[in-house]
Backbone as a printed PyTorch tensor [residue, N CA C, xyz], in Angstrom:
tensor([[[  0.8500,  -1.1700,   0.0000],
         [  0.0000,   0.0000,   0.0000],
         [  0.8900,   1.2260,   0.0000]],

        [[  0.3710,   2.3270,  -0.3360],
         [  1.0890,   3.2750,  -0.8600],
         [  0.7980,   4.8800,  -0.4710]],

        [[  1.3890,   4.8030,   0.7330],
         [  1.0560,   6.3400,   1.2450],
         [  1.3710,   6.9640,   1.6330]],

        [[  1.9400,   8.3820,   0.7850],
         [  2.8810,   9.9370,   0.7180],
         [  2.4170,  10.4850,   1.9840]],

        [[  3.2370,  10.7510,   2.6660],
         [  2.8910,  11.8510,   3.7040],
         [  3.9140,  12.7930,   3.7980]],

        [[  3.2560,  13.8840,   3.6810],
         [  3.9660,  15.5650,   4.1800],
         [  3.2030,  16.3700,   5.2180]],

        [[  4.5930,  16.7820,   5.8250],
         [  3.9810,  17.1500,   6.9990],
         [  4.6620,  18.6070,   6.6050]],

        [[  3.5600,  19.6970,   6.2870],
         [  4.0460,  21.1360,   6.0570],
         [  3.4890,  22.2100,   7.3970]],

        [[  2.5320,  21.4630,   8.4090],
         [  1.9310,  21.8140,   8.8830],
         [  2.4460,  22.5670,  10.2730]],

        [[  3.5450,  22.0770,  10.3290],
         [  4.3530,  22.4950,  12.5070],
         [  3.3710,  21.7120,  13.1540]],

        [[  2.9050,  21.3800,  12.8110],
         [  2.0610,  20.2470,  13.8990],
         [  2.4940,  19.0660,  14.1140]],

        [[  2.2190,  18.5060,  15.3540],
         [  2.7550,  17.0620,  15.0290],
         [  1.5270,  15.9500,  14.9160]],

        [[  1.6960,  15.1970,  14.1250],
         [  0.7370,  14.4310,  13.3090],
         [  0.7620,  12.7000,  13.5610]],

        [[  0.1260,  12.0630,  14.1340],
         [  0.2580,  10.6470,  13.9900],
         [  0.3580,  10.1880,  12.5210]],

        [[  1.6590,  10.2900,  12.2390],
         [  1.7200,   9.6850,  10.3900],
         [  1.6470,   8.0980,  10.8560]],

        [[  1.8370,   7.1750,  11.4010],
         [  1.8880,   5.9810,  11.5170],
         [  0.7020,   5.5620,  11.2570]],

        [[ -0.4460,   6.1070,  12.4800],
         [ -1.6720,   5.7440,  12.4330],
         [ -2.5410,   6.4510,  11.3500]],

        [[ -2.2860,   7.5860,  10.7140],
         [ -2.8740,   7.9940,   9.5060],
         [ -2.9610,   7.3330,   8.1990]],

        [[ -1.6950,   6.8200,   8.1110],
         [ -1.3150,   6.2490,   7.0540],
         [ -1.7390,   4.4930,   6.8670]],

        [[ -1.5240,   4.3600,   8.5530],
         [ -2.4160,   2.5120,   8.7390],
         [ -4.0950,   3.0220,   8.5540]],

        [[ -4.8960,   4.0920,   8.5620],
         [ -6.1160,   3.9070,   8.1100],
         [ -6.5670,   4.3690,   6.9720]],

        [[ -5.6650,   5.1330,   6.4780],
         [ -5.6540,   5.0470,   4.8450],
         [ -5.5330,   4.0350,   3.8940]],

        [[ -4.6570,   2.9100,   4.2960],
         [ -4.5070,   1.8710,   4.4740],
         [ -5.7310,   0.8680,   4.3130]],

        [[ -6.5040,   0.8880,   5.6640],
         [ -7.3200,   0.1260,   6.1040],
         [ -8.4380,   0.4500,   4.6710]],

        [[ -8.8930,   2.0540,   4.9470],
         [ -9.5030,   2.3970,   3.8940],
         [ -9.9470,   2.2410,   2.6660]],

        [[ -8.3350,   2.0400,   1.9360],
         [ -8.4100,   1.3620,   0.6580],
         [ -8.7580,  -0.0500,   0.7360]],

        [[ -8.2020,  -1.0490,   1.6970],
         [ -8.3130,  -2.5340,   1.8290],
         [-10.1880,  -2.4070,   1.8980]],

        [[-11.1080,  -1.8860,   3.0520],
         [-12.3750,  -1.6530,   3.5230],
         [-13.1490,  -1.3570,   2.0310]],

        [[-12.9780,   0.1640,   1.1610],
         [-13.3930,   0.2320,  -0.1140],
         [-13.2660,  -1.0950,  -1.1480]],

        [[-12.6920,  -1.7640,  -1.2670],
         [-12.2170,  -3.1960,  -1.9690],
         [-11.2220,  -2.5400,  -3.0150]],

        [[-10.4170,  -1.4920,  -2.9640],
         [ -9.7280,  -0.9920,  -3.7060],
         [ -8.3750,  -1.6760,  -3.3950]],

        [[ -7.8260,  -1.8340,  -4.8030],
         [ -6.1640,  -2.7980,  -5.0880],
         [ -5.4420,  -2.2440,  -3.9600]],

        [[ -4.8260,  -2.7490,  -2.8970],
         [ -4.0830,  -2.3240,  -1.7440],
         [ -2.5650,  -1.5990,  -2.5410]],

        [[ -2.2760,  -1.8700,  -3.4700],
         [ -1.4450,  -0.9330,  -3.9500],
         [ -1.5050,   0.3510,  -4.7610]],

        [[ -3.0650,   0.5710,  -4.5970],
         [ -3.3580,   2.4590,  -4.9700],
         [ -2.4710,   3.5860,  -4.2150]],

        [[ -2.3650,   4.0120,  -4.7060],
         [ -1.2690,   5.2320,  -3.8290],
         [ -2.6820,   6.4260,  -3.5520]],

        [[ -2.2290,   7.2480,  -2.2850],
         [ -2.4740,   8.6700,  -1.7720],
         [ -1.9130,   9.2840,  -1.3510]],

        [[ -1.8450,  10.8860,  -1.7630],
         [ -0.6800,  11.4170,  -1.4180],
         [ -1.7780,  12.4760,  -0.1140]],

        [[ -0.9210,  12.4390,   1.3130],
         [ -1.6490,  13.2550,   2.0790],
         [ -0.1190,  14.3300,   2.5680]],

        [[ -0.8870,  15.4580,   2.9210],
         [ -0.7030,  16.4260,   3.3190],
         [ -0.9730,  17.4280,   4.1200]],

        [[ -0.1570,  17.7280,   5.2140],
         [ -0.7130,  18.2130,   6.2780],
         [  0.1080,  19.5030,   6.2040]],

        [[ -1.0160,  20.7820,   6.3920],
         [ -0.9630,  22.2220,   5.7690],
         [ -0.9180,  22.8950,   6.9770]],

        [[ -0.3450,  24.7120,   6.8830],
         [ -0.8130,  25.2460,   8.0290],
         [ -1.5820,  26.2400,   7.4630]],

        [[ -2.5090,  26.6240,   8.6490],
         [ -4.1560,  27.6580,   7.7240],
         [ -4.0140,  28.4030,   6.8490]],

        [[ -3.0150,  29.3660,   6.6170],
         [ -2.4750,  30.2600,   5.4690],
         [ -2.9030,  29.3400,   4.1750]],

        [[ -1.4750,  28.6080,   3.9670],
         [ -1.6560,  27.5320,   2.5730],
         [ -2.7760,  27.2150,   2.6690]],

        [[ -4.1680,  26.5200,   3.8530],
         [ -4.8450,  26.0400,   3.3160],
         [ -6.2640,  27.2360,   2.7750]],

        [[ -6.4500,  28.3880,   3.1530],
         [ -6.7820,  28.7290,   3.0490],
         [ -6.5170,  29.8510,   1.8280]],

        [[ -5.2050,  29.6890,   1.1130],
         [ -5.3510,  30.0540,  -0.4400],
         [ -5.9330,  28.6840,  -1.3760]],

        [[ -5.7170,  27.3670,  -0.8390],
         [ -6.2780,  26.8200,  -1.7110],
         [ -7.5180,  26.2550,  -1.5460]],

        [[ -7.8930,  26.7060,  -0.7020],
         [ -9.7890,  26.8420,  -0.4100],
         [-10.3080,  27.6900,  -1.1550]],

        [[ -9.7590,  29.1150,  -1.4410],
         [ -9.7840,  30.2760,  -2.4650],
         [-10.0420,  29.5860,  -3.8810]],

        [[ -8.8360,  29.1170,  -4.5110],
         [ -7.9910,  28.8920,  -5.5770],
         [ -9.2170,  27.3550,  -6.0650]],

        [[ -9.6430,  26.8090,  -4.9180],
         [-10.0040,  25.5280,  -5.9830],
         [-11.5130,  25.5980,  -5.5120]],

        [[-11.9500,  26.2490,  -4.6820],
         [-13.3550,  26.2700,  -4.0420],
         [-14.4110,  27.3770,  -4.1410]],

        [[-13.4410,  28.4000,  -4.5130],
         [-13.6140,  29.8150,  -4.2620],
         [-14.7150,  30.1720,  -3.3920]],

        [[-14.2440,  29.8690,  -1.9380],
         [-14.6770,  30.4230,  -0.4920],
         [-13.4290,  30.7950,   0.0600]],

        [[-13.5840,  32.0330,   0.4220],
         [-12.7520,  32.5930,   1.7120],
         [-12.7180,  31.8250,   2.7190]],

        [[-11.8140,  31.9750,   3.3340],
         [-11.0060,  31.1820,   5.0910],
         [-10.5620,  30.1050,   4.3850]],

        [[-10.4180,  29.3050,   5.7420],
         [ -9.5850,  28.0900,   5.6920],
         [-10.7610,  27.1060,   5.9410]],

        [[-10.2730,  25.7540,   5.6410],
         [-11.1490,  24.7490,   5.3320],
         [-10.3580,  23.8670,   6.5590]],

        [[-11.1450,  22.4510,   6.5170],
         [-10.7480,  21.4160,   7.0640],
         [ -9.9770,  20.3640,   5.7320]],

        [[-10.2780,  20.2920,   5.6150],
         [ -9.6940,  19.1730,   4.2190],
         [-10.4310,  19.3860,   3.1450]],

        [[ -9.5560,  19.2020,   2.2730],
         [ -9.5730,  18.7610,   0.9460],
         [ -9.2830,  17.7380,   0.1090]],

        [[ -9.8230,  17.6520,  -0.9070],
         [ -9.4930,  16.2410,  -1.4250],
         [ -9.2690,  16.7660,  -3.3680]],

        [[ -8.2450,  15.5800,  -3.8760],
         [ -8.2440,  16.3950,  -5.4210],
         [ -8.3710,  14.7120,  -5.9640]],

        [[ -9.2370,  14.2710,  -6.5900],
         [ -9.2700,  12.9490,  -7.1710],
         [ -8.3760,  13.1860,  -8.1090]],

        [[ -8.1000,  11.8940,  -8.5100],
         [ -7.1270,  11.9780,  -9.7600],
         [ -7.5340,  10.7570, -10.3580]],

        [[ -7.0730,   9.5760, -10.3990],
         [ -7.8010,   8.4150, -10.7350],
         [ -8.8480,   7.5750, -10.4760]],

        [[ -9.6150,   6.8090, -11.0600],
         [-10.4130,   5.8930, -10.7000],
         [-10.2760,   4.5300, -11.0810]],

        [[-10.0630,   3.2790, -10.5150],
         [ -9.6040,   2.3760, -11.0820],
         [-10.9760,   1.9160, -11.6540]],

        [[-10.8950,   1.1790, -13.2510],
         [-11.7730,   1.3080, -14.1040],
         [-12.6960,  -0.4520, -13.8530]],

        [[-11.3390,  -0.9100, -13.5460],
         [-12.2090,  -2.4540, -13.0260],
         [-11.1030,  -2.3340, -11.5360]],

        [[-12.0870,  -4.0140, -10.7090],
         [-11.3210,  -4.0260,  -9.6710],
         [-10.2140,  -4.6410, -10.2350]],

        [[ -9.5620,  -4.1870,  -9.1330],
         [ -7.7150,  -4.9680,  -9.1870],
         [ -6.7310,  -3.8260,  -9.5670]],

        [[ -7.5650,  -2.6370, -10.1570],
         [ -6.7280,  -2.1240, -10.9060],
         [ -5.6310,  -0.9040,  -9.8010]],

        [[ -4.6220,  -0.5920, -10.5940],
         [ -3.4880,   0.2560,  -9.3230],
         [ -3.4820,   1.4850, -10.0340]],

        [[ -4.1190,   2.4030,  -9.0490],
         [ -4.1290,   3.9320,  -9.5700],
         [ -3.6110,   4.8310,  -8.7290]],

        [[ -3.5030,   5.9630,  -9.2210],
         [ -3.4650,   6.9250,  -8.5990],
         [ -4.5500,   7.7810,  -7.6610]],

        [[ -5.2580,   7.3880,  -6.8660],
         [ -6.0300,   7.8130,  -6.2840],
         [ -6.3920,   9.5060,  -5.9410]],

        [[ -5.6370,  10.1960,  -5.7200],
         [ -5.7340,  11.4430,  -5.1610],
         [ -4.7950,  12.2480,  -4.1880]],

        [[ -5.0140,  13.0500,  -3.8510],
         [ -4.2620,  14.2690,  -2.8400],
         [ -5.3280,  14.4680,  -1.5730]],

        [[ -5.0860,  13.7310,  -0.4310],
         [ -5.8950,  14.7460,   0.7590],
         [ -5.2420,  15.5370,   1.1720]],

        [[ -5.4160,  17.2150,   1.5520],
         [ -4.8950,  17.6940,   2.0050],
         [ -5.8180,  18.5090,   3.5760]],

        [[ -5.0730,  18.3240,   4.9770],
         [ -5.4770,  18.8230,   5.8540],
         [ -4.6020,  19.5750,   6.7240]],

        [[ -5.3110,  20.9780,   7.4650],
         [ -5.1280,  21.6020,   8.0440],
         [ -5.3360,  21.1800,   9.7790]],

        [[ -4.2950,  21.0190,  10.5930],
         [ -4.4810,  20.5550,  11.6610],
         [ -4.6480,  21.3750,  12.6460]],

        [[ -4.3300,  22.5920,  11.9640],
         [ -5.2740,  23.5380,  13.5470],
         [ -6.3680,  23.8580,  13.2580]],

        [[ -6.8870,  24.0810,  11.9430],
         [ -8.6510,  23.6330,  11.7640],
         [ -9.5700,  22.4980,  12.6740]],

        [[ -8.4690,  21.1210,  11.9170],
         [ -8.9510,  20.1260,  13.0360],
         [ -8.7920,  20.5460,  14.3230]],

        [[ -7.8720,  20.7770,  14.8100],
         [ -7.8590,  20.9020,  16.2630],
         [ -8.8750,  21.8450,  17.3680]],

        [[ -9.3720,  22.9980,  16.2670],
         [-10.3530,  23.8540,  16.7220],
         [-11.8430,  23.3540,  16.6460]],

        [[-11.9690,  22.1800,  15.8500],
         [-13.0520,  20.8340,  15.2440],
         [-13.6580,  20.1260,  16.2990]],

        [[-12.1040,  19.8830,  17.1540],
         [-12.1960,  18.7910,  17.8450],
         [-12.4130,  19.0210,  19.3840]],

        [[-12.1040,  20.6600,  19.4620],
         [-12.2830,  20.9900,  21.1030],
         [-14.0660,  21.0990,  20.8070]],

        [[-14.4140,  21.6680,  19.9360],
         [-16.0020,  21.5020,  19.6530],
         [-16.8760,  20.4710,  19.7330]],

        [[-16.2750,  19.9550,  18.9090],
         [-16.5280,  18.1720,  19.3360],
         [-16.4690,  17.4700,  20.5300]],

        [[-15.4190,  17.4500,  21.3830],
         [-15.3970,  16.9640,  22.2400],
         [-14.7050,  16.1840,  22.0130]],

        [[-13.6090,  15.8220,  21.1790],
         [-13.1420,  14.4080,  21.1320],
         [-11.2390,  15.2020,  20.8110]],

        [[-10.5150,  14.1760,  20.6330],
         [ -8.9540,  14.4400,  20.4980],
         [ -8.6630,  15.4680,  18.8620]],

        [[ -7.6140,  15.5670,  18.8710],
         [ -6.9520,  16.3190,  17.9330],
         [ -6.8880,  15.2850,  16.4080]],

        [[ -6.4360,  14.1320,  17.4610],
         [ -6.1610,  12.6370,  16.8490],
         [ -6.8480,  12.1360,  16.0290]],

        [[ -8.5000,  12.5820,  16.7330],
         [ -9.6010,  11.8320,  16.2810],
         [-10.0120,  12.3890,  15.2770]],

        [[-10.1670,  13.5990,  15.3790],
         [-10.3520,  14.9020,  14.3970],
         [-10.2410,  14.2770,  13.4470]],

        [[ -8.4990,  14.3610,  12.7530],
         [ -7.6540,  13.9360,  11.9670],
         [ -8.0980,  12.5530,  11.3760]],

        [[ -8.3330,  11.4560,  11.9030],
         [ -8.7130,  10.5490,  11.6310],
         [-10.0960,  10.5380,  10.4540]],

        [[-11.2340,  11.3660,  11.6230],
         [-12.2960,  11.6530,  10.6830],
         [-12.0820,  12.2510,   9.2160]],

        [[-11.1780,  13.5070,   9.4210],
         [-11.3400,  13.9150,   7.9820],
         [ -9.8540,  13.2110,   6.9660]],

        [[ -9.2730,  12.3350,   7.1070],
         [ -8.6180,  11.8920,   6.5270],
         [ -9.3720,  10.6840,   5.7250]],

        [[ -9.9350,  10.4280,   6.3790],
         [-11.5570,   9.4610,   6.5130],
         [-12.2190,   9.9260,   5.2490]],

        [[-13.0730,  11.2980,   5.8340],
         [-13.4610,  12.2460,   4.8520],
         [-13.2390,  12.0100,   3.3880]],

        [[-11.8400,  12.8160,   3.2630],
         [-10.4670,  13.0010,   2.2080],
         [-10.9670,  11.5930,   1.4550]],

        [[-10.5840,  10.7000,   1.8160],
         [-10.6400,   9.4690,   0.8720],
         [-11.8150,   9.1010,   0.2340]],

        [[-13.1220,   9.2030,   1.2270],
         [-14.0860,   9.3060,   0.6360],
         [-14.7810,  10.1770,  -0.6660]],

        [[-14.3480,  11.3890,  -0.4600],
         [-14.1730,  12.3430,  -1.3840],
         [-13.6790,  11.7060,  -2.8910]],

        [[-12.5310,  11.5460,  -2.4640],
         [-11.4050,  10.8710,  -3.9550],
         [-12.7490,  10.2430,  -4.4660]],

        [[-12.9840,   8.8040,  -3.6650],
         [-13.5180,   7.8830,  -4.2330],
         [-15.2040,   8.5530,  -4.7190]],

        [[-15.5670,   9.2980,  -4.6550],
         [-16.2870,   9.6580,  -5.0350],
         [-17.8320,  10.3340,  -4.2280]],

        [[-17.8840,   9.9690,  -2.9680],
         [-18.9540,  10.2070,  -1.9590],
         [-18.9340,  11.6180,  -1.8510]],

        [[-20.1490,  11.8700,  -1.7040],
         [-20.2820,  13.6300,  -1.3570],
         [-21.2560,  13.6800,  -0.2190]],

        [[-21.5540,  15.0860,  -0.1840],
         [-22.2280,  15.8360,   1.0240],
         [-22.8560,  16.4880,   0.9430]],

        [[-23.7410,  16.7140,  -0.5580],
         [-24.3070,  18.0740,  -0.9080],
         [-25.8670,  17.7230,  -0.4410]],

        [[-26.3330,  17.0400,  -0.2080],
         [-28.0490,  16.8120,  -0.2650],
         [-27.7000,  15.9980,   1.5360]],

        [[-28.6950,  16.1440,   2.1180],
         [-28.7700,  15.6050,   3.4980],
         [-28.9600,  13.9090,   3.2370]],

        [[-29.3430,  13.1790,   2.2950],
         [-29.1300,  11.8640,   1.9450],
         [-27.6540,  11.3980,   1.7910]],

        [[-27.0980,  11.9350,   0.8870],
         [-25.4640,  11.9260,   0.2250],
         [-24.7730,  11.8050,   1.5880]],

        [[-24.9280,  13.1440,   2.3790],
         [-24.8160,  13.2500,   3.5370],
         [-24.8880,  12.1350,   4.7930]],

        [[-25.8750,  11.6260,   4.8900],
         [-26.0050,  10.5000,   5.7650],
         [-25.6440,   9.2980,   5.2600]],

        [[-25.2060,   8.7900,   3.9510],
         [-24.2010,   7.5920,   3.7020],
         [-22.9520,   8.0330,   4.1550]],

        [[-22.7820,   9.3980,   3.3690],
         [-20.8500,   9.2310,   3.6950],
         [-20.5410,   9.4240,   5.0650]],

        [[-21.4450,  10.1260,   5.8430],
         [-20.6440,  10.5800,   7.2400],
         [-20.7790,   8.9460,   7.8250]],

        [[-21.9940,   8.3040,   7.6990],
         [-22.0330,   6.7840,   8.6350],
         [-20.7630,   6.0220,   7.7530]],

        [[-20.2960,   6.2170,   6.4880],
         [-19.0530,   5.0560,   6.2220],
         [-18.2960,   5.6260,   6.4460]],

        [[-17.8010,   6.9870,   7.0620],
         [-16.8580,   7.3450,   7.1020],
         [-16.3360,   6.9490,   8.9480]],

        [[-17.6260,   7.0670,   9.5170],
         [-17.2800,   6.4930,  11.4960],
         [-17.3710,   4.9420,  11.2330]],

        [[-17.7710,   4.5160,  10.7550],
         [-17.6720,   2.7190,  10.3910],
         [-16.2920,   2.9420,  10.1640]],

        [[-15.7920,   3.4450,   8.6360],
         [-14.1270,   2.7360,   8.8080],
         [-13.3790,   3.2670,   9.7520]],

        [[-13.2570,   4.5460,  10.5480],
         [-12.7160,   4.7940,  11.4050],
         [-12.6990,   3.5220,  12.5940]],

        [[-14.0030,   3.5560,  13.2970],
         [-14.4410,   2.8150,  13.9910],
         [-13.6180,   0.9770,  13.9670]],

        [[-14.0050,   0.6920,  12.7670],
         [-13.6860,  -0.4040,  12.4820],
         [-11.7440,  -0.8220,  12.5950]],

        [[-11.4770,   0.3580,  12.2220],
         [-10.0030,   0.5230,  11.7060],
         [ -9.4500,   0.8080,  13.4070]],

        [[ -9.7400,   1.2190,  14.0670],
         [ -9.5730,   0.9810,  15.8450],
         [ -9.5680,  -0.1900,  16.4600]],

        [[-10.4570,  -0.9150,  16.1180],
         [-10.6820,  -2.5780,  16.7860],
         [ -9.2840,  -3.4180,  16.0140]],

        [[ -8.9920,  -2.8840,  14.7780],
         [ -8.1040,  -4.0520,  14.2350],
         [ -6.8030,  -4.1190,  15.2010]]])
């Protein structure tokens, strides 16, 4: 399995465990365990020119996602995409939430992939598949 991590962010980032549920992710989707993702961890400035630049909304975002490939049958090894996240977004996410910095991160890396692969958020239906597969693989990806 195949997964870029940059850390541009000054934060410090569980890359181990990010990268084992990105991981999990692709294995969980039934996607070829050798798809690559490239993730990236931003600080609010950067992310918030390219919230501008590819979204065109002002501020800063939580994540982003840039698809790039789709594998056309199963088996196939692609290029999946770019997540990119801002971890003091998350972190301001997560005192709201109630839950870790960690967890935050988890969710929208979660997110991020879902995105690539194609799930959205625009209609309150769309909405209630991706957010429930997105705490399932989290969820799931904890017990292993």
């Amino acid at each position: 399995m195949t997964v870029e991590l940059v850390n541009r962010s000054g934060a410090l980032i569980p890359e181990k465990e990010i990268t084992s549920l990105i991981n999990y992710g692709i294995t969980y989707m039934e996607l070829n365990p050798e798809c690559e993702v490239s993730m990236s961890f931003i600080d609010v400035q950067e992310m918030e020119e390219l919230h501008i630049k590819w979204m065109q909304e002002d501020g800063p975002t939580d994540v982003l996602s840039f698809p790039m490939d789709m594998p056309e049958k199963k088996g196939d090894v692609v290029t999946l995409g770019d997540i990119v996240i801002a971890p003091a977004v998350a972190a301001a996410q997560a005192a709201r939430a109630g839950h870790s910095s960690e967890q935050e991160m988890y969710i929208l890396a979660t997110h991020g992939l879902l995105h690539i692969l194609g799930y959205d958020h625009a209609d309150k239906d769309e909405e209630k598949v991706m957010f429930a597969l997105q705490e399932k693989i989290v969820e799931e990806w904890k017990k292993q």
